[in-house]
C-alpha positions as CSV (number, residue, x, y, z in Angstrom):
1,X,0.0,0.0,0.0
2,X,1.1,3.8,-0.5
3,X,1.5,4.4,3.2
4,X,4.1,1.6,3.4
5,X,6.0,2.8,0.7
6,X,5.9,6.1,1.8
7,X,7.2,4.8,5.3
8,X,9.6,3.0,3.2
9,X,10.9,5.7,1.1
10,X,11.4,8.1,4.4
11,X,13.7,5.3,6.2
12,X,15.6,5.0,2.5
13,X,16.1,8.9,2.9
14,X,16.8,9.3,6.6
15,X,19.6,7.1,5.9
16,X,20.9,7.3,3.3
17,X,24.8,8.7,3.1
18,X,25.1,10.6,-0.5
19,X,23.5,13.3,-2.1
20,X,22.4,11.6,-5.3
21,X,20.7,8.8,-3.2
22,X,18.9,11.0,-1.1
23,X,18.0,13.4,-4.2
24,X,16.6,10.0,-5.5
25,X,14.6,9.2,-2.2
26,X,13.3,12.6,-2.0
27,X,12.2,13.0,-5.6
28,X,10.4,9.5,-5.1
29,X,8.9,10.3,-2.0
30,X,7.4,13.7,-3.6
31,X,6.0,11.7,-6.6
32,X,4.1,9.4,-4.0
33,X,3.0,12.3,-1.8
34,X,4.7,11.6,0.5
35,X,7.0,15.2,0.9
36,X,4.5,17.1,2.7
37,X,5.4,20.6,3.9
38,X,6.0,19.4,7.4
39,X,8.6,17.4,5.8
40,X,10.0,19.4,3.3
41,X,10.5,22.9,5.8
42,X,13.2,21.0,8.2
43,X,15.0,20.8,4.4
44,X,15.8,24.4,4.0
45,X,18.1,24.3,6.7
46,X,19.6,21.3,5.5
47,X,23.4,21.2,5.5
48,X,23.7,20.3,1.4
49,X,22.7,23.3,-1.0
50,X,21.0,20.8,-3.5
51,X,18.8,19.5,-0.7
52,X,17.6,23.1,0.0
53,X,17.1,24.1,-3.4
54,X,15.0,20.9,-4.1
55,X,13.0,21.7,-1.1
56,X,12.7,25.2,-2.4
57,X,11.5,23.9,-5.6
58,X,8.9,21.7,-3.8
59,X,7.6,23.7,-1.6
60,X,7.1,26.4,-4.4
61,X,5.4,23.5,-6.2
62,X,3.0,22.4,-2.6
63,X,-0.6,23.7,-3.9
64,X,-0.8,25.2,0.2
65,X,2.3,26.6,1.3
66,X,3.1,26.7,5.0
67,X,2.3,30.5,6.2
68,X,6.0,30.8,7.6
69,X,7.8,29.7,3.9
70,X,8.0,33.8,3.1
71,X,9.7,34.6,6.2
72,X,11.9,31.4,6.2
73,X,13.1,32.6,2.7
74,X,13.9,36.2,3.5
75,X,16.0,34.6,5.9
76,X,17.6,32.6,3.9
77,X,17.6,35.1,1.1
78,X,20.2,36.9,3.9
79,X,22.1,34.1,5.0
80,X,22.6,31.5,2.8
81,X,26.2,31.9,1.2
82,X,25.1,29.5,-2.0
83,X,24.2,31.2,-5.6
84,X,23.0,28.5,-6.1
85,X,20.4,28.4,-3.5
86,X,20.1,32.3,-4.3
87,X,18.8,31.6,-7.5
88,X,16.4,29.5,-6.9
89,X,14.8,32.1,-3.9
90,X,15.2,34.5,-6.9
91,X,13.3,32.5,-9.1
92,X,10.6,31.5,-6.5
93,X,10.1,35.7,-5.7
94,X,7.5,35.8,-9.4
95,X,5.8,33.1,-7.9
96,X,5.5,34.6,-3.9
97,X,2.4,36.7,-3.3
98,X,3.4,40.5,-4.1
99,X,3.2,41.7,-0.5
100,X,5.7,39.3,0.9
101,X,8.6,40.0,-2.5
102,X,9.9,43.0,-0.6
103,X,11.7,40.9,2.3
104,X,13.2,38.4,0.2
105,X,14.2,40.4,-2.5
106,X,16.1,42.9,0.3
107,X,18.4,39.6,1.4
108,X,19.0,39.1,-1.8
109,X,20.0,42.5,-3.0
110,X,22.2,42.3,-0.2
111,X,24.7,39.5,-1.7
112,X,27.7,42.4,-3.3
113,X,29.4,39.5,-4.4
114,X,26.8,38.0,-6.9
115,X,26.5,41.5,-8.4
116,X,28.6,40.9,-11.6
117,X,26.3,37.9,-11.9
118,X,24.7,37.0,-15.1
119,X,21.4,35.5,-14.0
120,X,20.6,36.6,-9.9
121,X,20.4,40.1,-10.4
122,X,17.8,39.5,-13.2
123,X,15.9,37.2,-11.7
124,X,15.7,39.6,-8.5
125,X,14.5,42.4,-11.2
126,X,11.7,40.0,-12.8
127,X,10.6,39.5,-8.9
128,X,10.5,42.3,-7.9
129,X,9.3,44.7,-11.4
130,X,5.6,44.5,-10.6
131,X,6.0,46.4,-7.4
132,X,8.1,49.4,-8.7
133,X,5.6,51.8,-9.6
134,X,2.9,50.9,-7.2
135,X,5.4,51.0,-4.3
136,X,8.1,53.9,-6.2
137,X,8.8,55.4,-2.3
138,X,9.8,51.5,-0.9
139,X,10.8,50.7,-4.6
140,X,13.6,54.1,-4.3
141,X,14.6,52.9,-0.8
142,X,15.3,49.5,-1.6
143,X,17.5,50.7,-4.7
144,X,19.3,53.1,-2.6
145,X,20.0,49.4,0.1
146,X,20.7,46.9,-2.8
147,X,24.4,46.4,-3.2
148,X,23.5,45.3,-6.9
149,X,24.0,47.9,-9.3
150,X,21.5,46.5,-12.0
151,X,19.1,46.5,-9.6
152,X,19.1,50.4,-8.6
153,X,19.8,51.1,-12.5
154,X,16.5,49.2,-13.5
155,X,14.7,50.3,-10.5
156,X,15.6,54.0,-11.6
157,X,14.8,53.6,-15.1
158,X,11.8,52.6,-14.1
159,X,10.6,55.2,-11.5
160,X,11.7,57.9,-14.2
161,X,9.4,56.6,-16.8
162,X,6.4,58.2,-17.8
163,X,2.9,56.7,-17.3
């Protein structure tokens, strides 16, 4: 039955001792239903940066997110040293209700050394674009914080523009 297998595929995860494997137990266990967010939120905090970007992914992916997932990604949109992981909080920012982009996006902005990035500051822009002219007074702060250029250059580009 699905519940042993799920029980199954959580002992294969829990010990498991390689990434791949537990990549492989956690993909199988979110195709069985079994990666619910009680599950998948310990993840984010998980030591490997491929385990926290997959649980990103899923929980972006979870059709009722936990009401904590914004704040637990602003945090990590401050802390976590992987562009990697980065990205994929940037990514997840066009798919986070509007009111709650503005905390992420400021940990993001905050990473100096991704600024010569290709992809991150971009992805922060697409994120965070709708907001701009609605919010140009938070929009003009948060340029002013951001220690990406490309982000106050678009963000002024935009406030100057004409209706």
């Amino acid at each position: 039955n699905l519940d042993a297998a799920r029980r199954s595929l959580r002992a294969w995860f829990a010990s498991e001792t390689n990434v791949p494997g537990t990549l492989r137990a956690l993909w199988a266990l979110h195709a069985t239903g079994g990666a619910d967010n009680s599950f998948l939120m310990p993840l984010l905090n998980h030591e490997n940066e491929h385990l926290r970007v997959w649980a990103i992914q899923l929980l972006m992916d979870q059709p009722a997110r936990p009401a904590a997932l914004p704040s637990e990604f602003a945090r990590m949109a401050a802390q976590d040293k992987s562009g990697l992981v980065l990205s994929f909080l940037a990514s997840a920012l066009q798919r986070v209700p509007l009111e709650e982009r503005w905390k992420i996006a400021t940990g993001l902005a905050g990473h100096a050394e991704f600024s010569e990035d290709r992809v991150l500051p971009l992805m922060i822009w697409y994120g965070i674009e709708p907001l701009v002219k609605p919010e140009i007074t938070r929009a003009l702060k948060f340029a002013e914080q951001s220690r990406i250029p490309l982000l106050r250059q678009f963000i002024a580009r935009r406030a100057a523009e004409a209706d």
